[in-house]
N, C-alpha and C positions, 0 to 999 in steps of 0.2 A: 504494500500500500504506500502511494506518494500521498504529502500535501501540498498542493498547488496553491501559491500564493501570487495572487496577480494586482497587480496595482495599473488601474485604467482611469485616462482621462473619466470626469465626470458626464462627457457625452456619448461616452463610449458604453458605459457601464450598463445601463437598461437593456440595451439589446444583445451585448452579452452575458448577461444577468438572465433575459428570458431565454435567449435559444440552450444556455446551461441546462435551466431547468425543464426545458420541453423534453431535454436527451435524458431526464432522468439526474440529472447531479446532483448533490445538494450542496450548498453555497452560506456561508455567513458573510455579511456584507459590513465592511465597516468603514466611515467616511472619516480621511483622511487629508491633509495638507501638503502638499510639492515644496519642496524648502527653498529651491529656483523660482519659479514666476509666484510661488503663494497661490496656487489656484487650487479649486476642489479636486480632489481625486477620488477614487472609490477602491479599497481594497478590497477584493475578494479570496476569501478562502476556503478550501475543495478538500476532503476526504479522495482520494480517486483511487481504485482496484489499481493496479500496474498494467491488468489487460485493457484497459479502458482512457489510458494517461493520454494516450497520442490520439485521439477523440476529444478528447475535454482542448487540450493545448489547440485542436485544429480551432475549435469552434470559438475560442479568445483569438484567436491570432486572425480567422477572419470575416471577425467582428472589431476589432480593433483598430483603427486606420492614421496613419498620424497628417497632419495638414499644416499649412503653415497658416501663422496669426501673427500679428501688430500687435504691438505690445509697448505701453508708455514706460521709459524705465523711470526707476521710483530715486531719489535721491538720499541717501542715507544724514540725519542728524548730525551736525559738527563738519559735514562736508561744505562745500561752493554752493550755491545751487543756479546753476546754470541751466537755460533752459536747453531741453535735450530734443532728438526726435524719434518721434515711435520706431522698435527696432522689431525687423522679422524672424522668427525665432517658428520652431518648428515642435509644435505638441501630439499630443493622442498618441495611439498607438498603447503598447501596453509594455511591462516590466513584471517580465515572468518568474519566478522562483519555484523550484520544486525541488521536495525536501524529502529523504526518506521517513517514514511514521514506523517507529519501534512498536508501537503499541496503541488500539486505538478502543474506545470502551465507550457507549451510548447508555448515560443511566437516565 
């Protein structure tokens, strides 16, 4: 047994959130913060069989899409503050982790 731990943009997250659970996975969903832009993220995390891993991974990977966005950068306190111009920076998509599960118990 893996657990898959995926961390998706927040627009990303519903629709691989539902087609998860259409194939039967189950899913704890927990909303999270990107330490880079400070945007919403949603993490997701998966119990998955071993035979079923490269199933679950296809159905995040595509539903996951990343895009490009503008984006104001923010000026940190004690700095200049100059004014800046929006910069294009490239989100979504998703940040996969999968983990061996020693042990797994549903009380």
């Amino acid at each position: 047994m893996k657990m898959i731990m995926a961390i998706l943009n927040a627009e990303d997250a519903p629709i691989v959130i539902r087609n998860l659970m259409k194939n039967k996975f189950s899913i704890t969903k927990l909303a999270t913060q990107g330490g880079f832009l400070r945007t919403g993220n949603v993490t997701i995390m998966s119990g998955v069989d071993d035979d079923r891993l490269d199933e679950a991974l296809a159905i995040i990977k595509e539903n996951s899409h990343s895009r490009k966005q503008m984006i104001a950068p923010t000026a940190e306190p004690g700095l200049s503050f100059y004014p800046t111009m929006p910069i294009e920076v490239i989100v979504g998509g998703a940040t996969i982790f999968v983990l061996p599960i020693e042990r797994f118990e549903k009380v």
